[in-house]
Short mmCIF file of the C-alpha atoms (twelve columns), coordinates in Angstrom:
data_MODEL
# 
_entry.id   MODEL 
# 
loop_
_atom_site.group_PDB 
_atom_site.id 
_atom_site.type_symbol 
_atom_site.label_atom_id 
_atom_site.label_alt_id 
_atom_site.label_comp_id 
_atom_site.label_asym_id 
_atom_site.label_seq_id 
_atom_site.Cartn_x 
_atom_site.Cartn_y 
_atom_site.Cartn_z 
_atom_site.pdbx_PDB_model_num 
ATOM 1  C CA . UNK A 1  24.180  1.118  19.329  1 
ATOM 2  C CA . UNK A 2  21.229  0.558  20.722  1 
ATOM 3  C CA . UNK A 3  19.479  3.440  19.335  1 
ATOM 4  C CA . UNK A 4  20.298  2.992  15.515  1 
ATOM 5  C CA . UNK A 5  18.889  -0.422 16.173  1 
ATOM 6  C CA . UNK A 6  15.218  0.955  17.526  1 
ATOM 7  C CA . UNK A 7  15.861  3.770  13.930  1 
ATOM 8  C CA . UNK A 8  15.896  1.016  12.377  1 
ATOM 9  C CA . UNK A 9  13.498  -1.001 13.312  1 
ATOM 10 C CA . UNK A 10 10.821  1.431  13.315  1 
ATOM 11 C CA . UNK A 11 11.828  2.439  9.815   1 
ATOM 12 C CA . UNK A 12 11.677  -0.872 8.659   1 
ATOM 13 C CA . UNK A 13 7.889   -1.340 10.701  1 
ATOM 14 C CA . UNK A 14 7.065   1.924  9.048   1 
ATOM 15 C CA . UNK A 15 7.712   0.472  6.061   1 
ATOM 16 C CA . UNK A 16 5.962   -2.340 6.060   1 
ATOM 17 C CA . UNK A 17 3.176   -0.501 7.019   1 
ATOM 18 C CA . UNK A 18 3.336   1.812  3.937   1 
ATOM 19 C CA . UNK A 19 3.748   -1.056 1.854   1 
ATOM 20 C CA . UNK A 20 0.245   -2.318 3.286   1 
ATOM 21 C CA . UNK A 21 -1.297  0.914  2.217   1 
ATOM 22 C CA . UNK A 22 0.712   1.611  -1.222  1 
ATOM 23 C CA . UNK A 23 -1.171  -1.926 -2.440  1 
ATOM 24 C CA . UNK A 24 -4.192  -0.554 -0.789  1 
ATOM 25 C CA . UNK A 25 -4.051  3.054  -2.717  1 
ATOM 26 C CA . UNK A 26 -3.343  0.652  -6.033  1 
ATOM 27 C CA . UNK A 27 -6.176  -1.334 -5.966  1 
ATOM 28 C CA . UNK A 28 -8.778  1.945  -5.060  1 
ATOM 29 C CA . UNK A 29 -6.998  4.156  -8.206  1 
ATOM 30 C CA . UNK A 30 -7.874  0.944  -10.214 1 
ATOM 31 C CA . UNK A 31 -11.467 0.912  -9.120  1 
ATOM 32 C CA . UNK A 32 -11.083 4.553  -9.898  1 
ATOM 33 C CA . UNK A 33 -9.889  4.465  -12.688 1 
ATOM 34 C CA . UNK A 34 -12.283 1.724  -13.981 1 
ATOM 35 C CA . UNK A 35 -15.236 4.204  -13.024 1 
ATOM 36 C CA . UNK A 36 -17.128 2.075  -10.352 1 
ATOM 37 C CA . UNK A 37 -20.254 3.935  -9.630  1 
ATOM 38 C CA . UNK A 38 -19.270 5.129  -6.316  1 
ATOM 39 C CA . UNK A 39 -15.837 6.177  -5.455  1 
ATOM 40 C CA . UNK A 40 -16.216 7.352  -1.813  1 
ATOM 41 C CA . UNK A 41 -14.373 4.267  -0.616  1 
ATOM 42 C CA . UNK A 42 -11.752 4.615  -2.588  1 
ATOM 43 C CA . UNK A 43 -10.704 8.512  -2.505  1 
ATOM 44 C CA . UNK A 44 -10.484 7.681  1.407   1 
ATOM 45 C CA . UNK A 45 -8.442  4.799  1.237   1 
ATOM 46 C CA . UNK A 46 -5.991  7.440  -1.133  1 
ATOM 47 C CA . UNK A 47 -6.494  10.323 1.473   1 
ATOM 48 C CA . UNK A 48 -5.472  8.320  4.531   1 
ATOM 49 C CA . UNK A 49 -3.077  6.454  2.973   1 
ATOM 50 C CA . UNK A 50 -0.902  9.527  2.108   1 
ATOM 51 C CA . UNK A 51 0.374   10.130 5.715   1 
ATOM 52 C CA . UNK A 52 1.615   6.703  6.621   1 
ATOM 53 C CA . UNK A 53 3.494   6.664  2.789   1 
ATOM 54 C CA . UNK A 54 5.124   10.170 3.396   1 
ATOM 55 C CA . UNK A 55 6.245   9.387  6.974   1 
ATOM 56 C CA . UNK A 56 7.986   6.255  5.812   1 
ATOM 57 C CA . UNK A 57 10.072  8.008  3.612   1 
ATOM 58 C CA . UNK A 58 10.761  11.208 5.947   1 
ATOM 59 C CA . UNK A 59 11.561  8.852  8.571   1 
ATOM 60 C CA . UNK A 60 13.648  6.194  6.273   1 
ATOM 61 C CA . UNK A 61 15.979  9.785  4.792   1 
ATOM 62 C CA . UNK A 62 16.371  10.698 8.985   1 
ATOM 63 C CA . UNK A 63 17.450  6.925  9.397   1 
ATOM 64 C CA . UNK A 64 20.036  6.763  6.815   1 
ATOM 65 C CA . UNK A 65 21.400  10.128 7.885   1 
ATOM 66 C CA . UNK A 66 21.679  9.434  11.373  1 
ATOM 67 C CA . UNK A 67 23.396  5.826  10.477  1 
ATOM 68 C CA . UNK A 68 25.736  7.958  8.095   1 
ATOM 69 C CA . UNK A 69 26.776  10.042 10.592  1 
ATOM 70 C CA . UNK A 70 27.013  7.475  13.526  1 
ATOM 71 C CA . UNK A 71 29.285  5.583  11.608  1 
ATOM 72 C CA . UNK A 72 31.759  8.486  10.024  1 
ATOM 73 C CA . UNK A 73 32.323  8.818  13.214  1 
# 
């Protein structure tokens, strides 16, 4: 039990992180898309966001699998 509690956990940290940086990447692809002279800032903030996002939701599938399949048993 005591590892589908730390699964969880991290997926929920994880997603609070991604959550951080999905309201990050919205406000740079408005600056973007309001054509602020320079953009550097903001195609970063998109670029390094992308990792933290896309492990959130690899790691959030794995978590709800592994729960699935620790309780069907």
């Amino acid at each position: 039990m005591k590892k589908i509690q730390r699964v969880l956990f991290t997926s929920v940290a994880l997603g609070i992180v991604s959550l951080g940086f999905f309201i990050f990447e919205r406000l740079a692809m408005t600056d973007i898309f309001h054509g602020e002279p320079d953009l550097t800032l903001e195609w970063q903030i998109i670029h390094i966001s992308f990792l933290p996002i896309l492990l959130f939701h690899i790691l959030a599938v794995a978590a709800a699998v592994y729960v699935l399949r620790t309780i069907n048993r």
